[in-house]
VOSE-977717 format. One record per residue: x, y, z of N, C-alpha, C, CB in turn. Coordinates in steps of 0.2 Angstrom, whole numbers, plus 5000, padded with zeros to 4 digits. Glycine has a CB too. Layout:
BEGIN
XYZXYZXYZXYZ;...
END
This chain:
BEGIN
532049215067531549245073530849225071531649315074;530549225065530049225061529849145065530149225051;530149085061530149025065530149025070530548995066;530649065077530549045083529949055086530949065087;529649115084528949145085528449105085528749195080;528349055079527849025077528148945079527749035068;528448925082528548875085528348865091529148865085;528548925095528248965102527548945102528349055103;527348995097526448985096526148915096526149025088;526448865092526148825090526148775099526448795081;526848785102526948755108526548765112527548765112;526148845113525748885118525048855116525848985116;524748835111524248805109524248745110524048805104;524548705114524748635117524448635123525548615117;525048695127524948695135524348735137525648725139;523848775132523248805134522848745133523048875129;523048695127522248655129522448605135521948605121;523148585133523048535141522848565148523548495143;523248615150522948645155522248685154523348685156;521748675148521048705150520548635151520648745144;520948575148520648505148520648495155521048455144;521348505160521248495165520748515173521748505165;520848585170520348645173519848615173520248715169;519548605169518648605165518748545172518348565154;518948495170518848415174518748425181519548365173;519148485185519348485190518748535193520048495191;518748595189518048605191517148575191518148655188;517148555187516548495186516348455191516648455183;517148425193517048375198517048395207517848315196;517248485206517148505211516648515215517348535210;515848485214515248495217514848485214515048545219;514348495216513448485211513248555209512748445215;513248575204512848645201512348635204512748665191;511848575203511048605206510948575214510348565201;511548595217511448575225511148615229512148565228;511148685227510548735230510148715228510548795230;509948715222509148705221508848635223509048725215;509248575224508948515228508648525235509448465228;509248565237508848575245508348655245509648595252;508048665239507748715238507048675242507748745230;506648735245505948735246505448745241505748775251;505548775236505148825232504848775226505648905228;504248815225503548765222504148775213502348815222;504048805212504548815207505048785204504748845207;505348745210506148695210506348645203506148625218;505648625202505748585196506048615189505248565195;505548675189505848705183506348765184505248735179;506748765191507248805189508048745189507248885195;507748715190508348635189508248635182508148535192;507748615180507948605171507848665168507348545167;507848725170508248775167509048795169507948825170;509248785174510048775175510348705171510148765183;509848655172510248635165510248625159510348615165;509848655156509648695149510348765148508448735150;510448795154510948875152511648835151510948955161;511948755156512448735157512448665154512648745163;511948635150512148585145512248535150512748605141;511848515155512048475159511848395158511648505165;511548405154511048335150511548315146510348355144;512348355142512648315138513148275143513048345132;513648255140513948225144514848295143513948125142;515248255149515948315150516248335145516448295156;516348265141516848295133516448345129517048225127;515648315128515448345123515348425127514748305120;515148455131515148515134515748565134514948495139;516248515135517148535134517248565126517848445134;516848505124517048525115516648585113516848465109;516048575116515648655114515948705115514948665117;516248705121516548755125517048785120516848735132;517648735118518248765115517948775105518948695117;517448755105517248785096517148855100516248755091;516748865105516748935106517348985107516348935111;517748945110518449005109518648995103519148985114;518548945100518848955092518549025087518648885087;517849035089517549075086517949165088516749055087;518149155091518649225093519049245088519149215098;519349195085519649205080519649235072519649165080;518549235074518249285068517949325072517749255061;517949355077517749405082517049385085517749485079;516949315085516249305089516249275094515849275085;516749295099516849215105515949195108517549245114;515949135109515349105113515749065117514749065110;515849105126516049065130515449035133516549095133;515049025132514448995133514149045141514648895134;513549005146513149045149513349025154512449065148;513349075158513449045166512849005171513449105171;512749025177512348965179511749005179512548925184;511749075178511249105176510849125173511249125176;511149105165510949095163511249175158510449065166;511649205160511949275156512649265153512049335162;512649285148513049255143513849285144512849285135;514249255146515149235150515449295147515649145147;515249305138515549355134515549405136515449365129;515049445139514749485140515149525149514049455139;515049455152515249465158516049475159515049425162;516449445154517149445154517349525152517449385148;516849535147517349615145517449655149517049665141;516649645153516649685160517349675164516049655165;517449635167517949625172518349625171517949585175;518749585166519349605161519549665160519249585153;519249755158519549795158519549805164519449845154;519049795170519149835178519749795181518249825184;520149725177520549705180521049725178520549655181;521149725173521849745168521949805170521749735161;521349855172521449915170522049935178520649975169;521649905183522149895191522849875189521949815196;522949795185523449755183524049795180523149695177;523849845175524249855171524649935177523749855162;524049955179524350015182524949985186523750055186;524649935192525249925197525949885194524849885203;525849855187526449815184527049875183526049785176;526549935180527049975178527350015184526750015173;526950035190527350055195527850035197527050055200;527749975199528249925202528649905199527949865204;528649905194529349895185529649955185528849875175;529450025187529850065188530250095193529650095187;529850075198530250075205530450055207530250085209;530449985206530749915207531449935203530249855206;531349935197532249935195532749995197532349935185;532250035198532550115199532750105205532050185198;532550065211532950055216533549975216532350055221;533349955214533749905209534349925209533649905203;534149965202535050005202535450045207535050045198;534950095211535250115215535650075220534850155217;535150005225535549995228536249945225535149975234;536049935219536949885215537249925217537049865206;537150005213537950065215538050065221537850145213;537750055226537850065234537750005238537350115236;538249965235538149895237538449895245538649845232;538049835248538249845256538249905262538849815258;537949965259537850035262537250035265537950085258;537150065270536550085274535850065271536450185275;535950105265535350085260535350045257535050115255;535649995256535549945253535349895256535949925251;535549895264535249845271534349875273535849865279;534549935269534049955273533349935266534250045275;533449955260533049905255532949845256533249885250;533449815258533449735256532949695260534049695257;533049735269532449715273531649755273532749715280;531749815271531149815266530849765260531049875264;531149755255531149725251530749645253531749735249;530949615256531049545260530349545265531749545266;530249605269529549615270528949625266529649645274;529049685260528449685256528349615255528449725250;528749575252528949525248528449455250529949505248;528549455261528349415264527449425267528849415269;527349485265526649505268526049485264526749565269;525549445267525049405265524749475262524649355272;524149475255524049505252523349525258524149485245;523149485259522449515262522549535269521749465261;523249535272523249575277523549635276523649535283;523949645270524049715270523449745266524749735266;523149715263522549765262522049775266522349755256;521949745272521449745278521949805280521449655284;522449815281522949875284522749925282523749875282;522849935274522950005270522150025272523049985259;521549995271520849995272520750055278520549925274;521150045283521250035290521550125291521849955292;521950125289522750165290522550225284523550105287;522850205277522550265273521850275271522850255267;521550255269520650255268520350295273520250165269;520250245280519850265284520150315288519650225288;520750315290521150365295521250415291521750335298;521550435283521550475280520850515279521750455275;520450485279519550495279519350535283519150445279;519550525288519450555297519850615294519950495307;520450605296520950685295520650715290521850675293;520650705285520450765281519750815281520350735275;519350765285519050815289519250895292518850775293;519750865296520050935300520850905300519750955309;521150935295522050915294522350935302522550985287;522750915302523050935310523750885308522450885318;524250935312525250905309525450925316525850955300;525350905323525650935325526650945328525250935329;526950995328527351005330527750955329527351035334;527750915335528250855337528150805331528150805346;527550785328527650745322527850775317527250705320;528050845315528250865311528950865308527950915311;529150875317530050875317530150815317530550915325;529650745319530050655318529950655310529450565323;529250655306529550655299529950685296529250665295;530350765299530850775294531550755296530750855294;531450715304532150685306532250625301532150665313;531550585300531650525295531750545289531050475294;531450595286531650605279532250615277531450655277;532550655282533050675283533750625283532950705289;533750565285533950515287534150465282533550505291;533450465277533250425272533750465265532250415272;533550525266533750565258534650575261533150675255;534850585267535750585266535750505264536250605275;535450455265535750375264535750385256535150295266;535050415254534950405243535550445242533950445238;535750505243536250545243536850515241536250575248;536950495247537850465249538350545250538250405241;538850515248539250565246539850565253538650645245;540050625257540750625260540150635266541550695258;540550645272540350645280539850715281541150665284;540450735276540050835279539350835273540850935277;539450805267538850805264538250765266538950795258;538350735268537850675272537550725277538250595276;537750765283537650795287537450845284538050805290;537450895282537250955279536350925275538050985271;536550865271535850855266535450835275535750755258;535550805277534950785285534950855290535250705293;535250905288535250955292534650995286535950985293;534851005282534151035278533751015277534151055274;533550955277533050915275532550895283533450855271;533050915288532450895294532450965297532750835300;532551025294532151095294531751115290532451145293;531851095282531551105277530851085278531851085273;530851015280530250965280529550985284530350895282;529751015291529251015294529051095293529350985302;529651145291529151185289528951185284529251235289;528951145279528551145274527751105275528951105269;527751055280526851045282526551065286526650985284;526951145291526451195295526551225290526551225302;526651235284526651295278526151265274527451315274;525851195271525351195270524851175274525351165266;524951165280524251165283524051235286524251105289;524551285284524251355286523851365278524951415289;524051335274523951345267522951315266524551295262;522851285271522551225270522651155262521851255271;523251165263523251115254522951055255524051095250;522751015260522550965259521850965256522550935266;521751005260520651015256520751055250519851075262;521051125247521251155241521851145241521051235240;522051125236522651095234523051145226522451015233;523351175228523551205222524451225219523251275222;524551215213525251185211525351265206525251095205;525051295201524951315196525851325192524351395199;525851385187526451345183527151395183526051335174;527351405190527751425191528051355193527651465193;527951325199528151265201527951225195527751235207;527651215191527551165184528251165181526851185177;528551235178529151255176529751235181529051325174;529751255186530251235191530651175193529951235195;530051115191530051045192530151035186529451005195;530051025180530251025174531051045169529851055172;531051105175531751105173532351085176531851165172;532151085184532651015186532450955183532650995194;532250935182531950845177532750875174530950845169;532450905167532750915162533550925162532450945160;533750965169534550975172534650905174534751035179;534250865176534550815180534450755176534250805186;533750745171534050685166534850705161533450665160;534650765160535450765155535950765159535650835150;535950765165536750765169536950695169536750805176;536350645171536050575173536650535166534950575173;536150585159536250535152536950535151535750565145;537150615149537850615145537950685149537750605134;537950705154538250745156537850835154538850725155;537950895157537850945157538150995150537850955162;538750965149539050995145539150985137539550995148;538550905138538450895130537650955129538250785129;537751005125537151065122536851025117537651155118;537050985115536350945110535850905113536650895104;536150875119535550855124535150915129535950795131;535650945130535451005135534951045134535951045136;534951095128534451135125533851105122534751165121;533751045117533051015117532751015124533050955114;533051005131532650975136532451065139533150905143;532851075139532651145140532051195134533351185141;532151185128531651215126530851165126531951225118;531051095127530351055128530051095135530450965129;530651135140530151155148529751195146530551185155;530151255140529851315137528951295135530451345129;529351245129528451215127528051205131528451145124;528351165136527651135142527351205146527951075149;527651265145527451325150526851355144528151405152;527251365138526951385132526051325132527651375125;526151275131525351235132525251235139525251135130;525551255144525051275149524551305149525251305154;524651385145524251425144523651405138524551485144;523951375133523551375127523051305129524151365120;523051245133522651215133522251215142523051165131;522151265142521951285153521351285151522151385158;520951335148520051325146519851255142519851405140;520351195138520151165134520251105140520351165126;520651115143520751055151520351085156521451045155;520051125154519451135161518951075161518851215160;518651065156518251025153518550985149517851065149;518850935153518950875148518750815146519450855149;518950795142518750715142519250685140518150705137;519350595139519750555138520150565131519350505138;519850565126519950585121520450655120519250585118;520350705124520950755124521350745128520950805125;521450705135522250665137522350625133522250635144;521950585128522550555125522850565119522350495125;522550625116522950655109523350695114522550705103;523350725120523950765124524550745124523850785130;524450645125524850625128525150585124524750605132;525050595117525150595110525850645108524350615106;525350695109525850745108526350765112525550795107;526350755117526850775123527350715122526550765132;527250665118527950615116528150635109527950535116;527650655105527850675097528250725097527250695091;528150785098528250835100529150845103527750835104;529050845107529850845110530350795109529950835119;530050715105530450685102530750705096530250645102;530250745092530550785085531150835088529850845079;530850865092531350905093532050895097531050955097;532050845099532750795102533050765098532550745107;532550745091532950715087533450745082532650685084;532950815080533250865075533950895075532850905075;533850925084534350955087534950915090534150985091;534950845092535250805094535850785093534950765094;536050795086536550755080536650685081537250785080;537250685084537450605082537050585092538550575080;536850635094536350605101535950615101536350605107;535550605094534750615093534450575097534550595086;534550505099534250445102534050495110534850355103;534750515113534650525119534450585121535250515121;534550645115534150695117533350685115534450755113;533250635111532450645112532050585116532150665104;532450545119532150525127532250555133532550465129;532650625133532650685138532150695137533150745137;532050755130531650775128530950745132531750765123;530750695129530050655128529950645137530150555122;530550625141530450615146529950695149531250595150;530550755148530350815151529650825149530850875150;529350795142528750845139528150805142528650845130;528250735143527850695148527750715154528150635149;528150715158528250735165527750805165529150735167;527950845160527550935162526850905159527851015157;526750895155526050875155525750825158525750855149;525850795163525750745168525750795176526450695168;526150845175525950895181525450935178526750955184;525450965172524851005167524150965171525050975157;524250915171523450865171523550865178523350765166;524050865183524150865190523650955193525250855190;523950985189523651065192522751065190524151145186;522551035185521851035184521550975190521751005176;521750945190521650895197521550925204522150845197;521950955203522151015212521351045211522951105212;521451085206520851145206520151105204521151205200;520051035204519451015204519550965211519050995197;519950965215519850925223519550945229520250915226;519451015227518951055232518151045230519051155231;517951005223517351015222517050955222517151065218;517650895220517650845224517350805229517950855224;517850835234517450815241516850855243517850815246;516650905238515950905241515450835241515550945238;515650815232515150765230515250715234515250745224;515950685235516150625240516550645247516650585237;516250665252516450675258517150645259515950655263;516950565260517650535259517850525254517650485261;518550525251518650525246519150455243518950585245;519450445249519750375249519350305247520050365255;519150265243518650215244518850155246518350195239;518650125249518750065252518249995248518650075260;517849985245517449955241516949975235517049925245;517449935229517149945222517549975218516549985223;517349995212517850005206517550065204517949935199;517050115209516850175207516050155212516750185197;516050245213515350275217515050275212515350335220;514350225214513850235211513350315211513650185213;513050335206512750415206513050445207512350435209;513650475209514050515211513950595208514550475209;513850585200513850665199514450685197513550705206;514250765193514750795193515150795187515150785198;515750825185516250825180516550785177516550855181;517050775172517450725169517950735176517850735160;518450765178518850775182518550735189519050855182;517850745192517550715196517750655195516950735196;517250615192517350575188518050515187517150595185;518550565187519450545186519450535193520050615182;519250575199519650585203519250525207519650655206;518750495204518250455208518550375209517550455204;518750375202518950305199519750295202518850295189;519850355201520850355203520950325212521350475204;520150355214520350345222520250275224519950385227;519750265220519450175220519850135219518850155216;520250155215521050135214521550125216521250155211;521650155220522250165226522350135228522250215231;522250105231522150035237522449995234521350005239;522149945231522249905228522849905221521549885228;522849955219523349965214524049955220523250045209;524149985225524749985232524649915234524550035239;524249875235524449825236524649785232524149805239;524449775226524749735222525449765220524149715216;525649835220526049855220526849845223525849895220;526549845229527249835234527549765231526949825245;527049695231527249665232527649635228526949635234;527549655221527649625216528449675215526949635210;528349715219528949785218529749765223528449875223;529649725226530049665229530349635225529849625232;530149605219530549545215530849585209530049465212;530649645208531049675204531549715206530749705200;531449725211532249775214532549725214532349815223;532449655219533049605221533349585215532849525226;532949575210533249545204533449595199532849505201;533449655199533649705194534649705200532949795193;534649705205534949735210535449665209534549775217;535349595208535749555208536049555200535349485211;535549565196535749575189536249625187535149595186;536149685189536849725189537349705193536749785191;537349685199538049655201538249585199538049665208;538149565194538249505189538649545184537449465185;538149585179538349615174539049685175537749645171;539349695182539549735183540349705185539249765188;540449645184540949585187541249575180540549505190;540749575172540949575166541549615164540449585162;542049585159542449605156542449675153542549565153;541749675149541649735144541549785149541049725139;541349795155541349845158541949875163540849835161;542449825164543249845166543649875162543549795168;543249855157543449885148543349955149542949865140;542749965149542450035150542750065156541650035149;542750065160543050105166543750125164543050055173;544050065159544950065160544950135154545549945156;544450145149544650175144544450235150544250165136;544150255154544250335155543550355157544450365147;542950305156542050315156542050345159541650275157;541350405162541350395168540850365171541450445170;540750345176540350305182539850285180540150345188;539350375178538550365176538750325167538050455176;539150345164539050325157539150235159539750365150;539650225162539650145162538850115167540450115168;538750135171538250135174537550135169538250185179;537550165165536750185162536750155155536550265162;537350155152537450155143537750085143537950225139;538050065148538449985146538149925152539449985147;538049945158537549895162537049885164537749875166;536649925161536049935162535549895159535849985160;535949915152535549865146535449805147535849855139;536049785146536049715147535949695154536749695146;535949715159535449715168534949685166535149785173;534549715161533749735159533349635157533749805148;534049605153533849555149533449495155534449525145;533649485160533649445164532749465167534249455169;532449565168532049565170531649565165532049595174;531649565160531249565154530549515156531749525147;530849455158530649385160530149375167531249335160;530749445173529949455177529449475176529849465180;529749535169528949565171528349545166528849645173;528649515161528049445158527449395163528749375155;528049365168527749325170527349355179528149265170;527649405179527349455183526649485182527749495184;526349505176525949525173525449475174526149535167;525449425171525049355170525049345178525549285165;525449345182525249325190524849375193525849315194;525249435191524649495198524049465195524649625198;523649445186523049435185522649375192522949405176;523149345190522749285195522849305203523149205194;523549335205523349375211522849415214523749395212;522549455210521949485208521449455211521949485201;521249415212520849345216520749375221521249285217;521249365227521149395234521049465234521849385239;521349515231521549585233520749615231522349625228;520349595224519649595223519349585230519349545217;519449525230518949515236518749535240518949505239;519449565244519449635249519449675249519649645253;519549715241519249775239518449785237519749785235;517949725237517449715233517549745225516949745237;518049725224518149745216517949695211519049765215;517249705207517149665202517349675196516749665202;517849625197518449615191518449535190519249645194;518949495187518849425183519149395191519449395175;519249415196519649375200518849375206520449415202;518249415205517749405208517249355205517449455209;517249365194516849295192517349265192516349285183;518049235194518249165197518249145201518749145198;518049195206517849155213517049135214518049195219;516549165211515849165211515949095207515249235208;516249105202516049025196516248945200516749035188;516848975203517048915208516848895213517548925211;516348925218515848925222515348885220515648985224;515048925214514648895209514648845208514748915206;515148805207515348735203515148755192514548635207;515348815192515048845185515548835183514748915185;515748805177516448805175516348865168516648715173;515948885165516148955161516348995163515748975157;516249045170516849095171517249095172516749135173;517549015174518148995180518448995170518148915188;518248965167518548945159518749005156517948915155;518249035155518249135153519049175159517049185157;519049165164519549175168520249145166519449155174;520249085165520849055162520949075156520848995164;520549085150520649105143521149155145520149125139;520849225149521249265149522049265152520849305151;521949245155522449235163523249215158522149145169;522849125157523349085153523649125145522949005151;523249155142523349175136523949245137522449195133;523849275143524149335144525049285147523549405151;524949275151525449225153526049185145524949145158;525549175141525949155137526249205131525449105134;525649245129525949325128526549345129525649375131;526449365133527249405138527649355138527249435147;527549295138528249275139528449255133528349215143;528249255127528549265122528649335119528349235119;528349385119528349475122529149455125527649505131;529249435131529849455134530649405130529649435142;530549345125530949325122531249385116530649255119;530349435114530749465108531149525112530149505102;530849525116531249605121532149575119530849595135;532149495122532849485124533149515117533049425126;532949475112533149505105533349585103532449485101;532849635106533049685107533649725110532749695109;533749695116534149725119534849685119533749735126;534749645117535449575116535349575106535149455123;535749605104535749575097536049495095536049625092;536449475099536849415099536149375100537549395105;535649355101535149325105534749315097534649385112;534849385092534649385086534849325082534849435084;535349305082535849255078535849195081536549285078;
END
């Protein structure tokens, strides 16, 4: 494996430099850097030409500038990169760091949305092959799949941002739209359901009563503007989790999965109270030892008690302790959204990566950057959320055709164990590889969705450098881009190794 690794690597250092050799050329040749300032009027024109080409090396010629360029990525190597200056004359390193975490920080969020719900519907519609929902996925699927990126985020702008922006002013649900969402809801949860005639009927009968009194019951509440969960509901939701992953994993009646998930719900009530006054006032640094501890924690305890299903009780576990400190951080959020929108009337953003001056708390502050986020984390989300259902959902019905799994059904399995413990895994190998190269793409898709989010991130210095005829940030863009592209996809060869030990050999 040691070998394959380093063969990979040494291949990946081939296709980065020819494709940066290419890049460089193509941008170069793409315009004149000092074409504004020829048609400039200003008494000054002279010396800001031969300052632009004093910052961009304009005086050597294309290799020698190429080569300066790549000593400078070599120097990364001992932590000093010089990707040389822009046409401004401001140093590319500097500007990459910037943009790089405000991209990545988007990239990585919506990779993982979409990689969760994309396989989680995946699998659902394989087990429910050619049923309601499956047609009913597929032509959603097909549509996220086909929609231009800057028209759905011209939409979202439009629809959630502005129109959510207006309503929250004065919430208003009336009547008749309250009984059509709970008729859809209704409609939608008997298809995820399934089940016999009369159960299908009974879930859309409760569910289109349930629904609409549940949004005149918070808009009598006003929960839109104060919003409050506290930890009765925290426990509630945690303990169905916890009934429902052990029924999901190995069934209810295995007590060594059963009881860690239930004493992790105990724990998460128990740090409700003990951490309330130290999460009033938070900062970064205590969500991330919480969330430290909310997998150390219930994973000891899943393992200890577990026995020979140590693995499975303490992924219960670790699931349920996650999840309650995720509503934990969810109730602190409620109870600073009232003070919130004082500071930001609107709360939804439609341009930028954060409100400037804004003011106010860490939680403020959370709630500032989360909204500025929204947008554009959904768009890039939907779309990308398409090629993992269709391909997790053709993958299982591949792997569901195999011998070893007729094996397992013929011995006696039941459904969920063949389903989750024997075709799952092996489902997984195939997606390993989209969301490698999925990763590496939303960066470069990233491009449009900035744009029209005004988000300055690498996909805004790619497009200013390109305009530009500036070839360091379009260069500094591709370091990153290409370098993550090649990552993961060797990332996703060890994955296969993981989850396929024959792949090992």
């Amino acid at each position: 494996m040691l070998k394959f690794i380093l063969k990979r690597l040494g291949s990946a250092v081939g296709v980065l430099f020819g494709a940066s050799l290419l890049l460089y050329i193509l941008v170069i040749n793409s315009g004149d850097p000092l074409g504004d300032l020829r048609e400039s009027n200003a008494e000054n024109r002279e010396y800001l030409m031969q300052q632009r080409i004093e910052y961009m090396n304009l005086e050597q010629p294309w290799y020698l500038r190429y080569l300066t360029w790549l000593g400078g990525v070599g120097k990364c190597f001992v932590g000093s990169c010089d990707l040389g200056r822009n046409i401004n004359g401001v140093e590319v390193s500097g500007l990459l760091a910037n943009a790089a975490s405000s991209t990545l920080r988007l990239v990585l969020l919506a990779t993982i949305i979409a990689a969760i719900l994309g396989i989680a519907i995946g699998v659902l519609t394989a087990v429910r092959q050619y049923s309601g929902l499956d047609y009913l996925v597929t032509f959603l699927t097909f549509l996220f799949f086909s929609l231009p990126v800057f028209w759905a985020a011209v939409l979202l702008k439009e629809y959630m941002a502005i129109g959510y922006n207006d309503w929250l002013e004065n919430p208003q649900i009336s009547i008749g739209t309250s009984i059509l969402i709970g008729v859809v809801a209704g409609i939608v949860l008997q298809m995820l359901l399934a089940g016999s005639l009369k159960r299908r009927g009974l879930t859309f009968i409760i569910t289109a009563v349930f629904v609409p009194l549940l949004l005149q019951y918070s808009l009598w509440l006003n929960f839109y503007r104060y919003p409050q969960m506290g930890p009765a509901i925290i426990v509630v939701l945690t303990l169905l989790l916890a009934l429902s992953a052990t029924a999901m994993s190995v069934g209810l009646k295995e007590k060594k999965v059963l009881y860690p998930a239930l004493i992790t719900v105990v724990l998460v009530l128990v740090m409700y109270y003990a951490t309330f006054w130290l999460l009033k006032d938070a900062n970064a640094w205590i969500l991330f030892f919480g969330a430290i501890l909310a997998v150390a924690i219930p994973g000891l305890i899943g393992n200890f008690m577990g026995g020979r299903l140590s693995r499975i009780a303490a992924g219960v576990s670790v699931l349920v302790g996650v999840v309650g400190a995720g509503l934990t951080v969810l109730d602190h959020i409620f109870r600073a959204w009232p003070g919130f929108l004082e500071l930001k009337g609107r709360p939804i953003g439609t341009i930028g990566s954060s409100t400037a001056n804004l003011g106010g708390g860490f939680w403020d502050t959370f709630l500032d950057n989360a909204t500025q986020l929204l947008l554009p984390t959904i768009v890039l989300a939907i779309i990308s959320l398409a090629s993992y259902s269709r391909y997790t959902r053709s993958s299982m019905l591949e792997v569901q055709q195999q011998d070893y799994i007729r094996t397992a059904r013929s011995k006696g399995l039941s459904e969920r164990t063949v389903i989750f413990r024997h075709a799952f895994r092996n489902a997984l190998i195939p997606i390993a590889t989209i969301a490698a190269f999925d990763f590496a793409g939303l960066i470069g898709g990233a491009v449009v969705t900035e744009t029209v989010f005004g988000w300055k991130g690498m996909g805004d210095m790619f497009n200013t450098g390109l305009h530009s005829v500036d070839p360091a940030p379009v260069m500094a863009f591709f370091l990153v881009t290409g370098s993550a592209a090649i990552l993961f996809n060797l990332l996703a060869d060890i994955v296969y190794a993981l989850l396929d030990p024959r792949i090992r050999v």
